[in-house]
NUZA-418229 format. One record per residue (C-alpha): residue number from 1; residue in three letters; z, x, y. Coordinates in steps of 0.001 Angstrom, whole numbers, plus 500000, padded with zeros to 6 digits. Each point is the difference from the previous one (the first is absolute). Layout:
BEGIN
NUNU  resi  resn      zz      xx      yy
NUNU   NUM   ALA       Z       X       Y
...
//
This chain:
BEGIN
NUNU  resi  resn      zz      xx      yy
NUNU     1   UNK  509490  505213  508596
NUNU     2   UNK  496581  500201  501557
NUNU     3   UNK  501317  498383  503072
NUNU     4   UNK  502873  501897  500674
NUNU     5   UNK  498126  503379  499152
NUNU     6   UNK  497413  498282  502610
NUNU     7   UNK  502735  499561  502851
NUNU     8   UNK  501058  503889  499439
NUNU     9   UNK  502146  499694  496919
NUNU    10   UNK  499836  503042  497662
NUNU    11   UNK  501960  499161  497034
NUNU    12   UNK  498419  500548  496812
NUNU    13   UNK  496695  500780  501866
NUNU    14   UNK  499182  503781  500024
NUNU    15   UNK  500855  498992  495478
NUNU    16   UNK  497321  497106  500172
NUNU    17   UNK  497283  501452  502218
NUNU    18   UNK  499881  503234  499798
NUNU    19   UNK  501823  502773  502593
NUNU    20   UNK  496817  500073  502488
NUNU    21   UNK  499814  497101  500435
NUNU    22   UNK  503272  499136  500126
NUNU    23   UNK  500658  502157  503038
NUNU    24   UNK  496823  500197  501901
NUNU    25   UNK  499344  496182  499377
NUNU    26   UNK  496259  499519  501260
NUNU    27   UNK  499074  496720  501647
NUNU    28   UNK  497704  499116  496818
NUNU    29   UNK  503113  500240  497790
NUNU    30   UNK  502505  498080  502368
NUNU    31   UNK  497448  497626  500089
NUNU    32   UNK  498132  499461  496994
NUNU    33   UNK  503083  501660  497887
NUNU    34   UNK  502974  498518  501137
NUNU    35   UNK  499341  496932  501896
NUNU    36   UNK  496882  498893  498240
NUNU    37   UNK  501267  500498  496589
NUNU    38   UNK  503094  497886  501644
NUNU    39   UNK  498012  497355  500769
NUNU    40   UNK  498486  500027  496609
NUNU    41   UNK  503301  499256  498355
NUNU    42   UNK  500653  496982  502398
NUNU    43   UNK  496416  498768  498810
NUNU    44   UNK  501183  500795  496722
NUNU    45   UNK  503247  498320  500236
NUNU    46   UNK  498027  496567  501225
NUNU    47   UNK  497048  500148  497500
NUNU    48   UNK  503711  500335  497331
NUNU    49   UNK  501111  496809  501560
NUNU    50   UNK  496755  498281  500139
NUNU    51   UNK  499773  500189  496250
NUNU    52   UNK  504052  498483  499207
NUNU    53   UNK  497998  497048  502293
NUNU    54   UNK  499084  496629  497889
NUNU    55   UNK  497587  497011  501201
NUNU    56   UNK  497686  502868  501835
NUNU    57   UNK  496070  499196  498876
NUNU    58   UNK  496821  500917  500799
NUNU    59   UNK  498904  503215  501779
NUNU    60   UNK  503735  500548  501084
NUNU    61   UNK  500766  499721  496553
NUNU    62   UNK  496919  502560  498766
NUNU    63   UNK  500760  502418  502931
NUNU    64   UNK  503909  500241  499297
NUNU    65   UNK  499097  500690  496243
NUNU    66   UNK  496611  502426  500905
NUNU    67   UNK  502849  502225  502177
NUNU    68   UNK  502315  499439  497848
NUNU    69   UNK  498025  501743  497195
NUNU    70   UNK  498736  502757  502200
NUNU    71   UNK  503599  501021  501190
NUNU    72   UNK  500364  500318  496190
NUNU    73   UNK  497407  502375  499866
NUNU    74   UNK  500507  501471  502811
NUNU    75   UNK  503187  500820  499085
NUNU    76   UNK  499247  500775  496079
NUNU    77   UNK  497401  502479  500939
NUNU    78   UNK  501785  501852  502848
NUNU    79   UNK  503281  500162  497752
NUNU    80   UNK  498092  501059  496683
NUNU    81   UNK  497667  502723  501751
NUNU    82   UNK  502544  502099  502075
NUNU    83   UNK  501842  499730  496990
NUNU    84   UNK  497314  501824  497905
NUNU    85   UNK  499100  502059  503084
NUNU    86   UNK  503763  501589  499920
NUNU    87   UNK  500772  499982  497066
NUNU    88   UNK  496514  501919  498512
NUNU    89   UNK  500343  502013  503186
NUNU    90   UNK  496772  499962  501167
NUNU    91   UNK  498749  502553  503168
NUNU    92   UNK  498650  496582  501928
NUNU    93   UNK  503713  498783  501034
NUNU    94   UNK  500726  503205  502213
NUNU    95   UNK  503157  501744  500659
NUNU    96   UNK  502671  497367  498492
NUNU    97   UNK  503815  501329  500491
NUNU    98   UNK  502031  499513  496558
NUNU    99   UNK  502101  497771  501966
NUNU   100   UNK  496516  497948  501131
NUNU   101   UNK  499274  499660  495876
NUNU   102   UNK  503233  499398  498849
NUNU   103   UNK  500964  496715  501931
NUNU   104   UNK  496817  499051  499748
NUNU   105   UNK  499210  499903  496120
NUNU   106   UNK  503702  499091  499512
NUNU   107   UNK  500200  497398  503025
NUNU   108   UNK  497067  498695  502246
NUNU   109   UNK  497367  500019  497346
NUNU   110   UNK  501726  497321  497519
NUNU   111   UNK  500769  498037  503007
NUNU   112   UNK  496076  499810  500400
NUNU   113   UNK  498993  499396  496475
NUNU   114   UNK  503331  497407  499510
NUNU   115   UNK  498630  498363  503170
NUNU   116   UNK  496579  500103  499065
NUNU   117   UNK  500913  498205  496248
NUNU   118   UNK  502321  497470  502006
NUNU   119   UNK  497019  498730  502455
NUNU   120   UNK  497645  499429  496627
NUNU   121   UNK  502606  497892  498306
NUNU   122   UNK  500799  497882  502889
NUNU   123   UNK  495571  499806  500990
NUNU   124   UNK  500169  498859  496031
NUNU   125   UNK  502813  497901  500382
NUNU   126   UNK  498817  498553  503220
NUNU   127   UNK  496641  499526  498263
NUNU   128   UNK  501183  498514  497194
NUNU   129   UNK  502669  497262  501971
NUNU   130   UNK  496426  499276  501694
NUNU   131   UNK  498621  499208  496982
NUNU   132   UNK  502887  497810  498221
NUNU   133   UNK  500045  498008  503673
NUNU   134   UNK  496397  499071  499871
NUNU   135   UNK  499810  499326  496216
NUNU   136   UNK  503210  497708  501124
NUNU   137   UNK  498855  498249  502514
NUNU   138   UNK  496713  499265  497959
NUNU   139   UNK  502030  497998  497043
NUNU   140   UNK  502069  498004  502912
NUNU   141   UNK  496716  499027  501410
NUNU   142   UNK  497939  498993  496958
//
């Protein structure tokens, strides 16, 4: 969605971001907003793919886990918080449209916390296949 709301789309956006920015879309937010936060996912999406990996070692194999841990908090933390933020209502979000809270308590915000738990558990699992391999290959070798 970030893409095509990058290329001039306006689907769903004026909901997700807010009606100013939705129509007066600033360089900063077309930029960091929408095609940064695009290219975050595709980062995302290969970090996710990384981890399914086997037979990866050393400091590929600590870097893919290190990100793939942060994306989980990253993701945790940014899902949980707005969260609280809307749904305590606190003065520090701004003007949020019913519309703006409503899709995203009920929507975008357990996408982030379901993504967030789903990048731990495959860090763990790809931790833990890292482990079993190495304890493995030590009993074939002895």
């Amino acid at each position: 969605m970030h893409f095509f709301w990058a290329l001039g789309g306006e689907v769903g956006l004026e909901v997700s971001s807010g009606e100013r920015l939705a129509n007066e879309r600033p360089a900063w937010f077309v930029a960091g907003g929408l095609w940064g936060v695009g290219f975050l996912c595709l980062i995302g999406a290969a970090v996710a793919l990384g981890l399914r990996r086997r037979g990866v070692r050393g400091r590929r194999w600590r870097l893919l886990r290190l990100l793939g841990l942060a994306i989980c908090a990253l993701l945790l933390f940014r899902g949980v918080l707005i969260e609280a933020l809307l749904v305590f209502g606190v003065p520090a979000v701004g003007e949020v449209s019913a519309a703006q809270k409503f899709w995203t308590l009920v929507v975008w915000n357990p996408w982030f916390i379901l993504g967030g738990v789903l990048f731990g558990l495959a860090a763990r699992s790809f931790s833990r296949g890292m482990a079993a391999r190495v304890g493995a290959d030590a009993v074939t070798t002895s």
